[in-house]
DRENLUMVO-36112 format. One record per residue (C-alpha): residue number from 0; residue in three letters; x, y, z. Coordinates in nm, 3 decimals, always signed. Last residue first. Layout:
N
NODE     i    aa         x         y         z
NODE   NUM   ala         X         Y         Z
...
END
This chain:
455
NODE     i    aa         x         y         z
NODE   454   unk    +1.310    +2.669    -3.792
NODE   453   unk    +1.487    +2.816    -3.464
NODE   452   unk    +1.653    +3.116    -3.606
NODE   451   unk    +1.337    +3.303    -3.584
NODE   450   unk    +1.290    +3.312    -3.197
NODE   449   unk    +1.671    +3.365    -3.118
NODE   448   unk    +1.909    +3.096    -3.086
NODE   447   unk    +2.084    +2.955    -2.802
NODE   446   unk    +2.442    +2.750    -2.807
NODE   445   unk    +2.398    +2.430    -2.645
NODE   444   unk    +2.619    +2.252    -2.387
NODE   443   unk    +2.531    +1.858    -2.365
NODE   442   unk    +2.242    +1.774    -2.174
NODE   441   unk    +2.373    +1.406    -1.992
NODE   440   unk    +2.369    +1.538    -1.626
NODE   439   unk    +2.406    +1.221    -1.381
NODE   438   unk    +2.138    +1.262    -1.076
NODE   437   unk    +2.206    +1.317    -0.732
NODE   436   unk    +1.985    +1.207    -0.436
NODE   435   unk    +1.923    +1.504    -0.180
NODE   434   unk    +1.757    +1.419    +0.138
NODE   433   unk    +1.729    +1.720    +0.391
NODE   432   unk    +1.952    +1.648    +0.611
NODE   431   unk    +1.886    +1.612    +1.015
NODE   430   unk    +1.698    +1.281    +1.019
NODE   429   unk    +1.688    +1.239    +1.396
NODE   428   unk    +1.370    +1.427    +1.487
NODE   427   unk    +1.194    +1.491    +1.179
NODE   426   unk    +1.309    +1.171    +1.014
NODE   425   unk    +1.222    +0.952    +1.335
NODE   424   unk    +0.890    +1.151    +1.352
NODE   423   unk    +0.817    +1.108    +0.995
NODE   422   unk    +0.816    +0.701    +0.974
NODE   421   unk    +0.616    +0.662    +1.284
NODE   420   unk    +0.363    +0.840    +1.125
NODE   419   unk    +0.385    +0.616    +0.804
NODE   418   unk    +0.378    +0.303    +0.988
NODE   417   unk    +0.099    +0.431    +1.119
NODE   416   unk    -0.114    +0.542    +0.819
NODE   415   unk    +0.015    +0.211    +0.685
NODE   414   unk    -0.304    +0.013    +0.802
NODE   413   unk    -0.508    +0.281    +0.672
NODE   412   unk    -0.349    +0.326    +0.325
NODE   411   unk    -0.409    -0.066    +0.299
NODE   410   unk    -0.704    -0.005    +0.316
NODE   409   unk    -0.710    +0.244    +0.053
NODE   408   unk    -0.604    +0.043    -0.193
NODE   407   unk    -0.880    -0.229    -0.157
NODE   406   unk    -1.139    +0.059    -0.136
NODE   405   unk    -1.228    +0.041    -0.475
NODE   404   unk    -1.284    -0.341    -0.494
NODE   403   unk    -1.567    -0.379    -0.224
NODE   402   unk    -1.599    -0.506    +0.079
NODE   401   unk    -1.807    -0.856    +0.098
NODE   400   unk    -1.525    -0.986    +0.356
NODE   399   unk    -1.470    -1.293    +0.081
NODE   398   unk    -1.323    -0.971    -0.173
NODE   397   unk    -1.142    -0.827    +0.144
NODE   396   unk    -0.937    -1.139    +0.250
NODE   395   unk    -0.896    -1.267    -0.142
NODE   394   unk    -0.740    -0.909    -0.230
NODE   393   unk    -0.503    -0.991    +0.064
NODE   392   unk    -0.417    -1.319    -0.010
NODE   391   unk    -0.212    -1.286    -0.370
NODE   390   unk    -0.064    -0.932    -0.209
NODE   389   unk    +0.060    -1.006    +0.072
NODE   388   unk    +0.345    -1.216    -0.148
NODE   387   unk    +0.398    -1.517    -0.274
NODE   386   unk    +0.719    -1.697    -0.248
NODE   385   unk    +0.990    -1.700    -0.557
NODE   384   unk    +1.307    -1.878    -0.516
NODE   383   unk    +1.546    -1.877    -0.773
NODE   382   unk    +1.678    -2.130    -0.995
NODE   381   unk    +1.708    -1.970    -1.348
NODE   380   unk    +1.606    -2.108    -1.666
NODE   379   unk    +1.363    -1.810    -1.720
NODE   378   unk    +1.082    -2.023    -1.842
NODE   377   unk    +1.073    -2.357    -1.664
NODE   376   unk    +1.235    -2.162    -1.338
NODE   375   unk    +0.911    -1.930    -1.392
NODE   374   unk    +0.667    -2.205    -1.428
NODE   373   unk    +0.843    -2.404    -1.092
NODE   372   unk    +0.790    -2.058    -0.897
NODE   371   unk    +0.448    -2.056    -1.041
NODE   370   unk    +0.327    -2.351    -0.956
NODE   369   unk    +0.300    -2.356    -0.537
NODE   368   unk    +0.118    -2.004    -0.545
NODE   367   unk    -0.059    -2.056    -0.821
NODE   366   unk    -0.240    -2.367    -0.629
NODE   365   unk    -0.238    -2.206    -0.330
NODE   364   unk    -0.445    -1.934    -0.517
NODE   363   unk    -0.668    -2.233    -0.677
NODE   362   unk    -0.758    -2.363    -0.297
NODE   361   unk    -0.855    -2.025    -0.192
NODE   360   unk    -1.094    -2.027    -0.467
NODE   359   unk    -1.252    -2.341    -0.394
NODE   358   unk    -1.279    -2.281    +0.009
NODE   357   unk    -1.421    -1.959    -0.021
NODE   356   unk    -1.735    -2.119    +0.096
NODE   355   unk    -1.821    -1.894    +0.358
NODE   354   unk    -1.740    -2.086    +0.686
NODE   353   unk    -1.441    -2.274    +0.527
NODE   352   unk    -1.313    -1.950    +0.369
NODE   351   unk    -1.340    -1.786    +0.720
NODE   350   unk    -1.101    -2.022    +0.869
NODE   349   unk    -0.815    -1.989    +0.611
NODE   348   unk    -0.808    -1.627    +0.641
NODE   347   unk    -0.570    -1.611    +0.940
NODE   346   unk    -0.357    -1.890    +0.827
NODE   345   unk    -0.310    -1.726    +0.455
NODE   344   unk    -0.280    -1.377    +0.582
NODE   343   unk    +0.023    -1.509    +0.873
NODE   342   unk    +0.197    -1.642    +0.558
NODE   341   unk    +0.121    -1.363    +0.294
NODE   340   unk    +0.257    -1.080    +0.591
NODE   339   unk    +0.537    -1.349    +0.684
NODE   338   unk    +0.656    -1.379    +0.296
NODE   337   unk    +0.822    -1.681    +0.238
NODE   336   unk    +1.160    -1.836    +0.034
NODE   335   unk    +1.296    -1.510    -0.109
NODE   334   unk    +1.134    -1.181    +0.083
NODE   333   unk    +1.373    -0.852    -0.023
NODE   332   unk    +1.218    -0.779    -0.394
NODE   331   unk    +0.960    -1.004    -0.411
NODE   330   unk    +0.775    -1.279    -0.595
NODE   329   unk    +0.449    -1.412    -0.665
NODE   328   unk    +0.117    -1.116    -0.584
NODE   327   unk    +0.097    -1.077    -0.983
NODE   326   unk    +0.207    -1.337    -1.213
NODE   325   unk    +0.372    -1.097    -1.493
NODE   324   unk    +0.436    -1.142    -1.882
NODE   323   unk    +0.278    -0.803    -1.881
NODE   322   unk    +0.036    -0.875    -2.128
NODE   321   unk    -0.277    -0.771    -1.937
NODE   320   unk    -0.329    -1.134    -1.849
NODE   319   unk    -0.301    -1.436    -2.117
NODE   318   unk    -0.046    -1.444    -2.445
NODE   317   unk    +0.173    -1.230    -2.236
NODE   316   unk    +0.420    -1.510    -2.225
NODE   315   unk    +0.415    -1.567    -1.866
NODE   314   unk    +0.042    -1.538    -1.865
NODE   313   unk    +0.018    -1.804    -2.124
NODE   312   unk    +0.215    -1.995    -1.914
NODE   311   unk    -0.012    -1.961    -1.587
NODE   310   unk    -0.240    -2.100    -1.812
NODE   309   unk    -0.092    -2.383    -1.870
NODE   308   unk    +0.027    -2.469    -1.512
NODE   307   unk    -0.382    -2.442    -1.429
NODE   306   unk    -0.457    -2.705    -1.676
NODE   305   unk    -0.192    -2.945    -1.558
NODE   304   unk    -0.235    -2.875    -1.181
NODE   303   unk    -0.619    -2.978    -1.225
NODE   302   unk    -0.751    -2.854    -0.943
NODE   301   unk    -0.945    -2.528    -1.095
NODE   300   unk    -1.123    -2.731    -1.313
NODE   299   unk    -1.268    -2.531    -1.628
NODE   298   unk    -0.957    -2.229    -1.588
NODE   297   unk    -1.043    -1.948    -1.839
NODE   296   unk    -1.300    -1.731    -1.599
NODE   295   unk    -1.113    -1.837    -1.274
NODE   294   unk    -0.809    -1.744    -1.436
NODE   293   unk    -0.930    -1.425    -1.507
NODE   292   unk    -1.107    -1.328    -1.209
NODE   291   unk    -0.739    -1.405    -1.106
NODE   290   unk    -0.565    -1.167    -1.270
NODE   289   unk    -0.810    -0.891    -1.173
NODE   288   unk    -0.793    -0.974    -0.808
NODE   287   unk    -0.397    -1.011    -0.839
NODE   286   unk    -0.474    -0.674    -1.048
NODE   285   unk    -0.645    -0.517    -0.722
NODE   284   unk    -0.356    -0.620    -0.485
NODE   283   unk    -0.051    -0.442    -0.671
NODE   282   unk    -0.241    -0.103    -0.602
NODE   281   unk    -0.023    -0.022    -0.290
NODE   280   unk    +0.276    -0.061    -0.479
NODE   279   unk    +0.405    -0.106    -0.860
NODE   278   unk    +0.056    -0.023    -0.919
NODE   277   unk    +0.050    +0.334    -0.788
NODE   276   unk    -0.191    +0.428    -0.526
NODE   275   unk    +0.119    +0.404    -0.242
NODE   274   unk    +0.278    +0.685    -0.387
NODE   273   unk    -0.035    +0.933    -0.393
NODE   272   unk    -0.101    +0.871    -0.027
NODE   271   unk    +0.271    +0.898    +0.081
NODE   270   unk    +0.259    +1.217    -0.098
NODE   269   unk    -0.085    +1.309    +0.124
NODE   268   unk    +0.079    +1.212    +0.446
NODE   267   unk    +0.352    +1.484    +0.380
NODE   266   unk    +0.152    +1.743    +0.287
NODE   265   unk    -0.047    +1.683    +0.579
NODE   264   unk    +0.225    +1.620    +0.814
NODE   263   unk    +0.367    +2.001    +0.700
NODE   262   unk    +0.717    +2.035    +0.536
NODE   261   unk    +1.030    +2.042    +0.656
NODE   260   unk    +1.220    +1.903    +0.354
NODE   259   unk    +1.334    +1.618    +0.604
NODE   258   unk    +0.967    +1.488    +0.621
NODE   257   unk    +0.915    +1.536    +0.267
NODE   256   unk    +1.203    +1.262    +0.189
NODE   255   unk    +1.092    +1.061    +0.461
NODE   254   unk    +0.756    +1.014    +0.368
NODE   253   unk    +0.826    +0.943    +0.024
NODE   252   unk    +1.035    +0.684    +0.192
NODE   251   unk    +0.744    +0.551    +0.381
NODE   250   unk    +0.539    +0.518    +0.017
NODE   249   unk    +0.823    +0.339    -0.187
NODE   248   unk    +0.918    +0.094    +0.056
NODE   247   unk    +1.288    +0.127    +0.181
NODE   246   unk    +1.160    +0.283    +0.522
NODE   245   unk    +1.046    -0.057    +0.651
NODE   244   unk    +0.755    -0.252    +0.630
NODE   243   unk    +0.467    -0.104    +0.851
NODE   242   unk    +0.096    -0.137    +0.903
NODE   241   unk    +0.009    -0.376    +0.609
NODE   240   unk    -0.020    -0.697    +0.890
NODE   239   unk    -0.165    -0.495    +1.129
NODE   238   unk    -0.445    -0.413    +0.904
NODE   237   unk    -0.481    -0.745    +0.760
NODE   236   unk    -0.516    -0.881    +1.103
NODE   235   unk    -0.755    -0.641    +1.238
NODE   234   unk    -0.975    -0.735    +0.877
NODE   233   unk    -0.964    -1.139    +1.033
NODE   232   unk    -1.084    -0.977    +1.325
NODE   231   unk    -1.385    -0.835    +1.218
NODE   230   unk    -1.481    -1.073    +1.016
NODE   229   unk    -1.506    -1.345    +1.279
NODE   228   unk    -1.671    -1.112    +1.528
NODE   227   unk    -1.954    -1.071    +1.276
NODE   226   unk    -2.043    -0.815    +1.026
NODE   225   unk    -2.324    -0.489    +1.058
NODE   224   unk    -2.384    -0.173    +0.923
NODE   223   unk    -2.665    -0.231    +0.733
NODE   222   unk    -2.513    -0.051    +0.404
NODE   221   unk    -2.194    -0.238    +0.493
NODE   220   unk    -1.917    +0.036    +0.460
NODE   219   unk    -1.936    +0.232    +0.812
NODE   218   unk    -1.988    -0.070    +1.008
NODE   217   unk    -1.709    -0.279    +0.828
NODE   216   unk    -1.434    +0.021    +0.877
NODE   215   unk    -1.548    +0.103    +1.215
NODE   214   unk    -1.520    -0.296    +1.344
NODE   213   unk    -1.159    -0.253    +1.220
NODE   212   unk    -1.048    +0.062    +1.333
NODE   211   unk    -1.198    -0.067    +1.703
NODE   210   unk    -1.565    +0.033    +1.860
NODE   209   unk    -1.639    +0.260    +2.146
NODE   208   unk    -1.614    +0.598    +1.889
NODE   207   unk    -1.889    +0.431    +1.651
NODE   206   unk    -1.874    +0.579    +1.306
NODE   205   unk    -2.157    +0.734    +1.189
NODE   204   unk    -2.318    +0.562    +0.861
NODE   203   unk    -2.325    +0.691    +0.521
NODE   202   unk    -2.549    +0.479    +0.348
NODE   201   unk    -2.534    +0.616    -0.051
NODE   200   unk    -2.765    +0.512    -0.309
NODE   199   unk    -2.630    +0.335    -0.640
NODE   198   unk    -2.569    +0.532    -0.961
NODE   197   unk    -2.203    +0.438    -1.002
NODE   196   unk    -2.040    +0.737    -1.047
NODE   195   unk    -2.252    +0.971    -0.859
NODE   194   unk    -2.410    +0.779    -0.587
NODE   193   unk    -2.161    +0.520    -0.517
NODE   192   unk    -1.858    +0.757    -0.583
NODE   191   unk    -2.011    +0.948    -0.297
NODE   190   unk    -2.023    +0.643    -0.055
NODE   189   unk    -1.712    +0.548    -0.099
NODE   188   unk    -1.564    +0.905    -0.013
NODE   187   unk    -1.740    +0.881    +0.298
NODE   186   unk    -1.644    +0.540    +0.393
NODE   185   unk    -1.240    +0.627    +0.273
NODE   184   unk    -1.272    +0.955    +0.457
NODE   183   unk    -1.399    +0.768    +0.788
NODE   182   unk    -1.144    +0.482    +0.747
NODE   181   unk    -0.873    +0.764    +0.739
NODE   180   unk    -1.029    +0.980    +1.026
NODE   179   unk    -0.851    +0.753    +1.329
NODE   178   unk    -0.489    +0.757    +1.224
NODE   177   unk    -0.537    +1.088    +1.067
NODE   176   unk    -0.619    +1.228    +1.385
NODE   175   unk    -0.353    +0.989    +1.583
NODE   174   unk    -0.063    +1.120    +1.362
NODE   173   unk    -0.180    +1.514    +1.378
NODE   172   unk    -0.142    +1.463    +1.771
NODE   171   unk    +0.159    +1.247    +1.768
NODE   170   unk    +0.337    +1.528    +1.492
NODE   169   unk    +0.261    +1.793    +1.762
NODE   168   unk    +0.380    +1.642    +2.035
NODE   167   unk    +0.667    +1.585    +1.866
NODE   166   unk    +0.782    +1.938    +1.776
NODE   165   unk    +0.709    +2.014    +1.396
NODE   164   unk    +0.427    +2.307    +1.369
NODE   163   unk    +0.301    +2.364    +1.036
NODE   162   unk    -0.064    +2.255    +1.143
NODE   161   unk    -0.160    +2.454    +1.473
NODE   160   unk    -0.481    +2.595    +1.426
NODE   159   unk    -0.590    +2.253    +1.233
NODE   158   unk    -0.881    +2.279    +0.976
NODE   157   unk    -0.684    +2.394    +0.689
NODE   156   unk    -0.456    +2.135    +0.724
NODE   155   unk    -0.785    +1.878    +0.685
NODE   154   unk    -0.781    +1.992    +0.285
NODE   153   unk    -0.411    +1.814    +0.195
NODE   152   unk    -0.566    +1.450    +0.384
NODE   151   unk    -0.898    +1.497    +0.193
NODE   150   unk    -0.678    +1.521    -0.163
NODE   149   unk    -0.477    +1.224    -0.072
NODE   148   unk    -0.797    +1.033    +0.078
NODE   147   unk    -0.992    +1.179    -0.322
NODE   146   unk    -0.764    +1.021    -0.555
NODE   145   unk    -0.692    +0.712    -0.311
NODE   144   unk    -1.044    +0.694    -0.388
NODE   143   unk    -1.054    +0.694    -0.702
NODE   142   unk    -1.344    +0.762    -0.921
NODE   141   unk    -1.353    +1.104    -0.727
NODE   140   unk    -1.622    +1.286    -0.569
NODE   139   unk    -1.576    +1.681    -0.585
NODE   138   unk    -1.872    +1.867    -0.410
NODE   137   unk    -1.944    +1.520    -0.180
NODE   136   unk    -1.629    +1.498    -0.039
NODE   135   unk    -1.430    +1.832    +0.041
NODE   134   unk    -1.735    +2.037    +0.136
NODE   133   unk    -2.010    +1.785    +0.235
NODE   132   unk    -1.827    +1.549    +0.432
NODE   131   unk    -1.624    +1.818    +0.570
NODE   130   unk    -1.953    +2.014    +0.709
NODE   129   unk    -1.805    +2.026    +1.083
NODE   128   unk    -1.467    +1.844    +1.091
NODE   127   unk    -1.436    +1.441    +1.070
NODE   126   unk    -1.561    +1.229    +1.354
NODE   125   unk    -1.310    +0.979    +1.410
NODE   124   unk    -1.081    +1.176    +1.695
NODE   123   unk    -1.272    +1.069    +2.018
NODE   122   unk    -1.193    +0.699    +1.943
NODE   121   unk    -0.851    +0.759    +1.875
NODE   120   unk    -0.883    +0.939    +2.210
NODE   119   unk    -1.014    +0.613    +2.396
NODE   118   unk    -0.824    +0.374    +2.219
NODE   117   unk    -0.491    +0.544    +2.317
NODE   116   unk    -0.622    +0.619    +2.652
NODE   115   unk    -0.699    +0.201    +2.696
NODE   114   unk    -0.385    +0.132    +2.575
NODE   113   unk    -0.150    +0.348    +2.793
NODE   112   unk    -0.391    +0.179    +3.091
NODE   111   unk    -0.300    -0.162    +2.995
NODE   110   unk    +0.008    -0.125    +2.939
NODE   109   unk    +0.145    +0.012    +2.597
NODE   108   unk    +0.412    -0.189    +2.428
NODE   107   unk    +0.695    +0.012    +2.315
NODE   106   unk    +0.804    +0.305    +2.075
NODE   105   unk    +0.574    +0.555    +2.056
NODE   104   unk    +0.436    +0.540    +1.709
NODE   103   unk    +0.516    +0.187    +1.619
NODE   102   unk    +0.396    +0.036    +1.932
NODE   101   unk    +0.078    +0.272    +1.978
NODE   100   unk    +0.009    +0.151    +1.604
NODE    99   unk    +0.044    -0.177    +1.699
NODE    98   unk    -0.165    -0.151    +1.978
NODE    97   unk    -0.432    +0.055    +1.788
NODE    96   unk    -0.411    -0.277    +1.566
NODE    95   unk    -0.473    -0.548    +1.795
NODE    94   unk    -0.808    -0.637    +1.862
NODE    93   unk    -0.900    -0.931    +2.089
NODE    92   unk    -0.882    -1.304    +2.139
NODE    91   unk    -0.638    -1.325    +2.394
NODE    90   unk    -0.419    -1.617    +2.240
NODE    89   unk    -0.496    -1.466    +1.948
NODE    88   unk    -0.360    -1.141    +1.993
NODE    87   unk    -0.031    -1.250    +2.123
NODE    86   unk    -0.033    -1.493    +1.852
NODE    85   unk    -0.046    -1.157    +1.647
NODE    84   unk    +0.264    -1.012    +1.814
NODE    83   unk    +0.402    -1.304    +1.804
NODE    82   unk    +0.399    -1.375    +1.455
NODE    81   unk    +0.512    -1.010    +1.372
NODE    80   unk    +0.843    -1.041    +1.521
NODE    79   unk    +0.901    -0.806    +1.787
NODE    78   unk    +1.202    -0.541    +1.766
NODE    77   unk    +1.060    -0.259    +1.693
NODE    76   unk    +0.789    -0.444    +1.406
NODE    75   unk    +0.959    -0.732    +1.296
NODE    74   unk    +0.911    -0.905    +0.973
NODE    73   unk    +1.119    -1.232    +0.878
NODE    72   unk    +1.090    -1.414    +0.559
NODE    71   unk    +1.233    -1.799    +0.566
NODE    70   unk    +1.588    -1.765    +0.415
NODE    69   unk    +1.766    -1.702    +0.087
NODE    68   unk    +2.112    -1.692    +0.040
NODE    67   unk    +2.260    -1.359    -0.155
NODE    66   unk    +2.588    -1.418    -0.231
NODE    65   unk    +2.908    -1.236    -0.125
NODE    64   unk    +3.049    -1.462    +0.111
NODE    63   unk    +2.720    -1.536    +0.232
NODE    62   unk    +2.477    -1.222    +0.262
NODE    61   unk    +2.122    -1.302    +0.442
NODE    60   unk    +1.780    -1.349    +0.304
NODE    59   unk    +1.448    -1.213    +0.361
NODE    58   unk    +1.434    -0.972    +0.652
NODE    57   unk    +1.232    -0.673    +0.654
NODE    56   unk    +1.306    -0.453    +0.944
NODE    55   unk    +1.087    -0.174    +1.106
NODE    54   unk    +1.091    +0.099    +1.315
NODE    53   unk    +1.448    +0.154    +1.463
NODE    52   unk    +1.563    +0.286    +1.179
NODE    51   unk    +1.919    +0.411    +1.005
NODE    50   unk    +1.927    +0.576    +0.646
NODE    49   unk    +2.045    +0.589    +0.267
NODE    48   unk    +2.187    +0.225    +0.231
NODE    47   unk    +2.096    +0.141    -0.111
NODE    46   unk    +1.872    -0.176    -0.145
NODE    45   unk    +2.000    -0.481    -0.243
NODE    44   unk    +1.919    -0.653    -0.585
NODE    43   unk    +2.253    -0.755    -0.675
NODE    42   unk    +2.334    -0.459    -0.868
NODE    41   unk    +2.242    -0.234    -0.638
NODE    40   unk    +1.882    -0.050    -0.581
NODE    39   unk    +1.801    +0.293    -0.553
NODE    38   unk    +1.536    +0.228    -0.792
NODE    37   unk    +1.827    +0.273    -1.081
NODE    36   unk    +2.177    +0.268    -0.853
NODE    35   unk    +2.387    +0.447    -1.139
NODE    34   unk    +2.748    +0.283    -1.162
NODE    33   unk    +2.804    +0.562    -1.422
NODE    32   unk    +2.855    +0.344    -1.755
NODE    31   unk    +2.566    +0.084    -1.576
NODE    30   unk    +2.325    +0.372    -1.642
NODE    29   unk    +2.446    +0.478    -1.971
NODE    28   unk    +2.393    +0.112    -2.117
NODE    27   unk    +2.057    +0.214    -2.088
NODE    26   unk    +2.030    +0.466    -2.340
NODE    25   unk    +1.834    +0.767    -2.223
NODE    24   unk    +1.625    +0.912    -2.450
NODE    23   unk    +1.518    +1.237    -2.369
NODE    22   unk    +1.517    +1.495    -2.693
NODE    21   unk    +1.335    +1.332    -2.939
NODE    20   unk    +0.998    +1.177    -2.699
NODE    19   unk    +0.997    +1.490    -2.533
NODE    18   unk    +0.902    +1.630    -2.907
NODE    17   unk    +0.735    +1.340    -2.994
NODE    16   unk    +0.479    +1.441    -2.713
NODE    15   unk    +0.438    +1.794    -2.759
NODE    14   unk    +0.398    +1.753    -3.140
NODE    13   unk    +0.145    +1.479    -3.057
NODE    12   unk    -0.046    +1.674    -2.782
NODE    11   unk    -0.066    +1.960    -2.990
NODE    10   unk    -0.273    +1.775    -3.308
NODE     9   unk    -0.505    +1.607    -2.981
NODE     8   unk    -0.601    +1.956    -2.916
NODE     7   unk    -0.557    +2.084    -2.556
NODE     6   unk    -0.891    +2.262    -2.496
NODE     5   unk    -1.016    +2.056    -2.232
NODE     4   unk    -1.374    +2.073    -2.057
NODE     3   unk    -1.344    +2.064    -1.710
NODE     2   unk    -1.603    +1.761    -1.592
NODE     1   unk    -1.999    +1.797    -1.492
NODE     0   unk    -2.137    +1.614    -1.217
END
């Protein structure tokens, strides 16, 4: 495929650039001047109270006489901790996340019968539109496929009579459609950067209306189209796991703030798309894959605490990694002594890495998982408790489930399609304000000149 060409001359693109460059710096010492929340964030780390939710609640430490003290992570999900939902699961051996998206979407449990419609018209809604594939997936593939989900997510409003439309019913119907086409897109989109980025064939399977999110998103991506009960599940897990974390993350508030502009799911969907690519975010998992190809590649016994502790220095000190000074998937903004989503991951993924010989590699991430927060005291002098994240086992989950690194991201988009629905019906219906941050002026009043005065 053939790119736009660009006529923006490199010569322009400096003069543009050091011109910005001149005229906004912002001295930090201005932002604790005007008590400015950066992030949205306070002082001590806490988020900015901006909203109410009966969604989801992240729970990592509570407030004791004015100090943060750390506890065991907590994740519930309207009200039921996320362990139990998933022992739930277990116990019964079956498939969980329509149920959790039913839960987050609706409010409750379903009952049998609730759950069985749900599945039934999720089912129903996979297939994408009449010539889609071709039109908005195959005539512009992307490198990215968050890239090309955000950009498939804008193009299905033209394909709904009724898109602009913000009653309830409306919002549940355009939620369960995008609920059931993202792992479709994400296949499809695959496929094409397969064939013309990557020069490999494409295998673009249908997907299987009988057959849960998770079982789709294996059968459509395998070029045979098959995986095992095993895998299946453990992928469920992940999903249910990434399916909702509160409206404070950077992706669900996007969708709150174009929820209460008014706008259209689509539009709003897509934002939450584009926010959740970033690395700061959804992305986070591919460079703890990165960052530990790396270790892997510079580590000669991946047991030897001494020699793994070493590098994990060099990392610290930008001497090793992409010279962030950063461990990635260690350490959180709300979770202090665990992570539920990394410890449930960990538990659930444990199994399968004894029946596919993952067992190594596994071991090393519980390895940098128990160092680093004893590194980072060593090299910060400061005792605070840093778990792991989702992110240092999720990568792992995918990477020993054979699926490949570009879809890592958009995974996770899947799972939090939900969470994300759920998100813009409480804003639409009880939001009522459009939200409006304010921002601290610092252009100081300027006299213009004409044309030629300028210099």
């Amino acid at each position: 495929m053939t790119t736009q060409p660009n006529f923006v001359r490199e010569e322009l693109l400096q003069e543009l650039s050091e011109s910005f460059r001149m005229h906004d710096q912002i001295p930090a010492e201005l932002f604790s001047r005007y008590s400015i929340k950066r992030g949205l964030r306070n002082a001590d780390g806490t988020g900015v109270l901006v909203g109410a939710s009966r969604l989801g609640n992240v729970h990592g430490y509570i407030m004791n006489e004015g100090e943060r003290e750390p506890i065991e992570g907590r994740l519930t999900y309207r009200g039921y901790n996320v362990y139990d939902l998933i022992h739930g699961l277990e116990q019964e051996n079956r498939f969980g996340f329509e149920e959790v998206g039913y839960l987050l979407m609706c409010g409750s449990l379903p009952n049998r019968r609730q759950l069985t419609d749900f599945q039934h018209t999720i089912g129903l809604e996979r297939a994408l539109p009449d010539n889609f594939t071709e039109d908005m997936i195959m005539r512009a593939p992307s490198r990215d496929i968050m890239n090309k989900l955000a950009g498939a997510t804008l193009a299905l409003y033209s394909y709904d009579e009724n898109p602009d439309e913000t009653t309830v019913e409306n919002i549940m119907r355009q939620g369960i459609s995008l609920m059931a086409k993202f792992p479709v897109i994400i296949s499809h989109a695959y496929q094409a950067k397969r064939r013309y980025f990557d020069g490999d064939s494409m295998f673009l399977h249908v997907p299987d209306p009988d057959r849960s999110t998770a079982e789709n998103i294996l059968h459509l991506i395998r070029p045979n189209g098959e995986y095992t009960a095993d895998e299946a599940l453990l992928l469920d897990r992940c999903l249910i796991l990434h399916a909702e974390h509160g409206g404070g993350n950077n992706s669900s508030f996007t969708v709150r703030v174009t929820s209460s502009s008014g706008t259209d799911t689509y539009s709003s969907i897509a934002a939450a798309v584009s926010s959740l690519k970033g690395p700061r975010h959804g992305g986070a998992n591919l460079r703890v894959v990165r960052q530990f190809d790396e270790i892997k590649e510079n580590v000669r016994n991946w047991t030897d605490e001494g020699e793994v502790a070493d590098y994990l220095r060099k990392i610290m000190d930008g001497a090793a990694g992409d010279g962030s000074g950063l461990i990635y998937g260690m350490g959180h903004a709300i979770y202090t002594l665990s992570d539920p989503r990394a410890v449930a991951l960990k538990k659930a993924a444990r199994p399968l890495a004894e029946k596919t010989g993952f067992s190594e590699e596994m071991a090393l991430i519980e390895l940098v998982e128990k160092l680093t927060p004893q590194i980072f005291a060593e090299k910060k002098g400061l005792d605070k408790p840093m778990c792991a994240n989702v992110d240092l086992y999720s990568g792992f989950v995918y990477k020993m489930l054979g699926l490949p690194k570009s879809i890592y991201t958009p995974l996770f988009a899947t799972a939090r399609i939900v969470g994300w629905m759920a998100h813009r019906l409480e804003e639409v219906t009880s939001g009522g304000k459009i939200i409006r941050p304010a921002y601290k002026p610092l252009a100081k009043s300027t006299v213009y000149k004409n044309l030629d005065e300028r210099g």
